[in-house]
N, C-alpha and C positions, 0 to 999 in steps of 0.2 A: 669290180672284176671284169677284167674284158676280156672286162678285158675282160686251171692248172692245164744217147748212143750206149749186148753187151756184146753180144758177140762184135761191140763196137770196134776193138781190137781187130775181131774177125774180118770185120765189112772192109776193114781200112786197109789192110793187107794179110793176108792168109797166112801167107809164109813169110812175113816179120820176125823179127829173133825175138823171143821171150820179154827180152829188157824192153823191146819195143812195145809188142804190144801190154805189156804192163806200165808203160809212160803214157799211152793212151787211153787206158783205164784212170787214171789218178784223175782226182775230182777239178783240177783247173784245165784238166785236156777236154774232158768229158762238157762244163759250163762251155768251152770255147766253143766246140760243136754242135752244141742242140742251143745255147743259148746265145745269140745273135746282137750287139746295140744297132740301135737306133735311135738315140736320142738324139745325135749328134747331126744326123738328116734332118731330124723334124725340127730340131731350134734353130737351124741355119734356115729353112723354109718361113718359121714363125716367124725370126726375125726380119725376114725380107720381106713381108708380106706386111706387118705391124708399120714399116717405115711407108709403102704404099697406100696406108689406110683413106687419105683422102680418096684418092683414083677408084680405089675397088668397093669401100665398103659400102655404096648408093646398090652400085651392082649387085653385091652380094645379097641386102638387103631383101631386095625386088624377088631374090629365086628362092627363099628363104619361107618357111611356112609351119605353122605346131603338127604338119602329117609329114614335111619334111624339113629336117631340121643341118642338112648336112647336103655341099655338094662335090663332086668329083673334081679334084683340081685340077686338073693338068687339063681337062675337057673345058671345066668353067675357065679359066685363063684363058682357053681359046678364045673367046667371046666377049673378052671385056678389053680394054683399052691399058692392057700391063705391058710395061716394056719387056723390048725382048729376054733381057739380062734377069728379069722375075719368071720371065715364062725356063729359061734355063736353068735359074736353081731348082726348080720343082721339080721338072722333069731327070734333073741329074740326081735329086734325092729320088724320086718317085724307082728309077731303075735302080739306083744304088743298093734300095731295099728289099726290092724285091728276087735281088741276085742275092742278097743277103738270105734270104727264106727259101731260097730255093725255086721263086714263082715267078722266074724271067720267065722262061718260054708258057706259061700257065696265065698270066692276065698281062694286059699291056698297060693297066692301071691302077694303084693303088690306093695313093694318097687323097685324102678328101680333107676337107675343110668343113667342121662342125661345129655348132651351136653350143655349148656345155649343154642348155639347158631351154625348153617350151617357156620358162618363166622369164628369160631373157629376151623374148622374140621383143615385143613391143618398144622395150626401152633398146634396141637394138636399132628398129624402125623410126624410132621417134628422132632416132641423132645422136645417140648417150656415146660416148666414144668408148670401143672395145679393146679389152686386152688378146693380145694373141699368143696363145701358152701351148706346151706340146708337152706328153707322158713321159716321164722319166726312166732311165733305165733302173735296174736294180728291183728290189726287195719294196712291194709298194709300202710294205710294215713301217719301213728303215724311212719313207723319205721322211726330209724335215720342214721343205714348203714345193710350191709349187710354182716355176721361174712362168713368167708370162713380161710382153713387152708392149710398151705401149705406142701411138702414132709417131714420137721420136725419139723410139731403139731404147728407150730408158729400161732398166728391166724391175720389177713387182714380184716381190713374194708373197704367194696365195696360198693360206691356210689348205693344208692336204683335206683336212674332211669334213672344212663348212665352206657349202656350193657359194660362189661369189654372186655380190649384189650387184654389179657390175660387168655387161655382156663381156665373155669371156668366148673365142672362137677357137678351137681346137686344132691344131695338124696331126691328123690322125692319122690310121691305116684304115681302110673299112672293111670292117669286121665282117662283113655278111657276104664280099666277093673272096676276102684271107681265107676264112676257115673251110669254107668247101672246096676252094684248090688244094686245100693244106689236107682236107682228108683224104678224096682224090690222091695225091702222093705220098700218104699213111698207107693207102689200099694199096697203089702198086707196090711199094715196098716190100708189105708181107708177103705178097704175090713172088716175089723177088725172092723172099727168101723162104719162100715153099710151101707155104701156104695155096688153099683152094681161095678164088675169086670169092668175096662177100656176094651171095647170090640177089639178082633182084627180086621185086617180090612179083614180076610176072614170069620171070623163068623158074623160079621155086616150085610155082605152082602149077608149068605146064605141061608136065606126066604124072603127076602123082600128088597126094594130098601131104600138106610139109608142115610138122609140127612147129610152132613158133608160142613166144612170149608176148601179151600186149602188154605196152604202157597203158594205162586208160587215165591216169592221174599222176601226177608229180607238184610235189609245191619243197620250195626251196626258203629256208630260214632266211638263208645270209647266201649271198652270190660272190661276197668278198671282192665287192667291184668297189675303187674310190671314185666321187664324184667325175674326175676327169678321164675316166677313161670308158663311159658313158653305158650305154647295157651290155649285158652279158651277155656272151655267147658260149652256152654248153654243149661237150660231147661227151659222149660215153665210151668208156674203153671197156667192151665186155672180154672178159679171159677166165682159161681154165685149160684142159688139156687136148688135145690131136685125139679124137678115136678112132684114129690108123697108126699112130705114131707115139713113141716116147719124146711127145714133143709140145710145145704151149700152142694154145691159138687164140688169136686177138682177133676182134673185130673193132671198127670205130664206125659208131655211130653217129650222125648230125642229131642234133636238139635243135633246130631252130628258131622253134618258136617260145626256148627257155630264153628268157630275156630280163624277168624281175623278178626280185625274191618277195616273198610276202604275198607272194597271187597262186590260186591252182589252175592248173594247164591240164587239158583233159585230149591228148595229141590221138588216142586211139593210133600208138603206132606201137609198128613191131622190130621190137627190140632186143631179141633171144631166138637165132634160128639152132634148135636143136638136136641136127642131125650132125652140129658142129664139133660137137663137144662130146667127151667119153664122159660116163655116167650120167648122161642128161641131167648133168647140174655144171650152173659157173656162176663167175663172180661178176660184180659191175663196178665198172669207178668212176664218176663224173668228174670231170673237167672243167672248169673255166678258159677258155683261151681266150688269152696276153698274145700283143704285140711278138715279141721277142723269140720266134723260136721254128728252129730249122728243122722241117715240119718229116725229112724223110732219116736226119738224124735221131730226133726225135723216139721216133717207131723202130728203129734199128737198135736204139737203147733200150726201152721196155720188152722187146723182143732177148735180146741178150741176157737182161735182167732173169725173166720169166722161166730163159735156158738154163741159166745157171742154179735155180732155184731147183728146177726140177733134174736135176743133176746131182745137186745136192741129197735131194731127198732119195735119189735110187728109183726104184721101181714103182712108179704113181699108184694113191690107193684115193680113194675120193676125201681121204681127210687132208689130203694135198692141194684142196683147193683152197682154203681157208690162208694156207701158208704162202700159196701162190699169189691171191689179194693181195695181201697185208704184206708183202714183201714186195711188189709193186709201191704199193702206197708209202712204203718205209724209204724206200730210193727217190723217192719225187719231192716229196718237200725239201725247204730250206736249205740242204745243203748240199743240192744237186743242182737245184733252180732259184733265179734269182726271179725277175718280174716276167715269166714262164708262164705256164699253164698249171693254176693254182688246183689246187686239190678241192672239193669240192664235199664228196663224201661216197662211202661203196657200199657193197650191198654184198654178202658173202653165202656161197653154196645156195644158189638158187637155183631148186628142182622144177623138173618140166612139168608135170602135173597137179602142179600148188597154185591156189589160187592166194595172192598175198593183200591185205584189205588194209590201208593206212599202215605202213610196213616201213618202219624209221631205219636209217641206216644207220652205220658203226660210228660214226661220227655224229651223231644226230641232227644234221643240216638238213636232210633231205627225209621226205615221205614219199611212198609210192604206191601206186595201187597195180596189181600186176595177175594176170588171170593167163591160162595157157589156151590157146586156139590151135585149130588145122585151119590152112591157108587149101580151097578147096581143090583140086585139081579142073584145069578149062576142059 
């Protein structure tokens, strides 16, 4: 797992004819928008880079280490002896993609070149000669191997979910500069579209004491991540309804230090401000974020989705949270999203003053532990 657009209509043009914005609703307008390829960057990079293997890989080797296992491309190229026509493909993938996502003006660099794997380092080091492979678009469910090339352009299919015995290097995206630009343009978004700023937690707390939710524990089953597209990175899409408004409100929160499944993580963070929400209860939905997804399309879609639900239902009563989740959750898999932002698991009608002790979610992937605090006034 790395590696989970309604009023999307709306965003696109307001005053479209009907037919229109119902042609931008249907499920291949909607993948076009929120879902982004890039496979097609990263294997023209791998490939180039697999053919210079002599020149680079002594270099790469030497920056390479089991606390870092991965480095900036377009930065590293600076620095090694690639010709100019290598340092050009990267760089024309590395902007390609990130105008793809939305995060041209947001980082000036993307693409990294990664290790699969700490158990690779040494036979990497020793001289063993590397494959060079890049994630594939699509349904990681769906794929049927894993294309990688090797020093002369040959290309190798590599088993989707037994890790190679042989150094395998990655053209990745890196996940840990992606996902925080990509929330960053979740927030403005909602902001956009009427929503109050996600408060910090020193302005929360600098008039008055602000009731909030802690994480103190999380442990995750399955992260849904395949070998090649390296740790996870989770977020939280917390929602439920405007207590000003007949209207949803989304928050996205970073996880960052969610990264493997099978471990607990004790973040002591706060993950529920609830002066957000009518009836001091809402729901949680964890994420995985994937590669592939245009990150302010994205939150324009779940925003839409969230509208129409509560439209649906008429005049919100707190049993409308429950429908609000799980009707989120119902639009995100499979046949919205392809290799997206995997679903992960939610957590529904979560009240402000419950304290929740080993608290499995509706999917049961995930555990949490969750107790309510005041954030104190300075």
């Amino acid at each position: 797992m790395k590696q989970i657009g309604m009023v999307i209509a709306l965003f696109v043009c307001v005053n479209a004819a009907p037919q229109a914005r119902a042609d931008a609703l249907k499920p291949a307008a909607l993948r076009e928008r929120i879902s982004v390829s890039l496979a097609a960057d990263k294997r023209e990079v791998a490939l180039t880079l697999a053919k210079q293997d002599p020149v680079l890989r002594k270099a790469l080797a030497s920056r390479l280490s089991s606390e870092q296992l991965a480095v900036d491309l377009k930065q590293w190229l600076s620095t090694v002896p690639a010709p100019a026509s290598v340092t050009g493909v990267a760089e024309r993938a590395d902007l390609s993609i990130r105008r793809l996502k939305g995060l041209d003006r947001e980082l000036d660099s993307l693409l990294q070149l990664r290790l699969a794997s700490a158990s690779m380092l040494t036979a990497l080091q020793q001289g063993v000669d590397p494959l060079y492979a890049y994630e594939p678009d699509g349904d990681d469910s769906q794929w049927r191997f894993i294309e990688a090339f090797d020093g002369l352009g040959r290309v190798h299919r590599l088993d989707v979910h037994r890790m190679p015995d042989q150094p395998v290097l990655v053209v990745d995206i890196d996940a840990r500069r992606d996902l925080p630009a990509g929330i960053k343009l979740m927030r403005e978004q909602l902001v956009t579209l009427g929503q109050r700023p996600l408060p910090g937690l020193d302005t929360a707390a600098a008039a008055t004491s602000t009731p909030v939710m802690i994480l103190d524990r999380i442990y995750l089953n399955n992260d849904e991540e395949p070998w090649i597209s390296g740790n996870a990175e989770v977020y939280a899409i917390v929602n439920g309804v405007d207590p000003s408004r007949d209207a949803p409100q989304l928050d996205i929160v970073d996880m960052p230090y969610l990264d493997t499944d099978g471990r607990t993580y004790s973040p002591n963070q706060v993950l529920i401000f609830w002066e957000r929400y009518r009836w001091a209860a809402a729901n949680v939905i964890l994420m995985e974020h994937d590669d592939n997804t245009s990150y302010q399309e994205l939150v324009s879609y779940l925003f839409n989705v969230a509208s129409q639900i509560l439209t649906a239902i008429g005049q919100p009563e707190i049993g409308a949270l429950v429908a609000l989740g799980s009707g989120l959750v119902d639009r995100m898999p499979g046949e919205w999203f392809t290799n997206d932002d995997d679903y992960v698991d939610s957590f529904y009608t979560l009240e402000k003053d419950h304290t929740y002790t080993n608290h499995s979610g509706a999917r049961g992937n995930a555990v949490v532990s969750l107790r309510p605090y005041a954030l104190a006034s300075q």
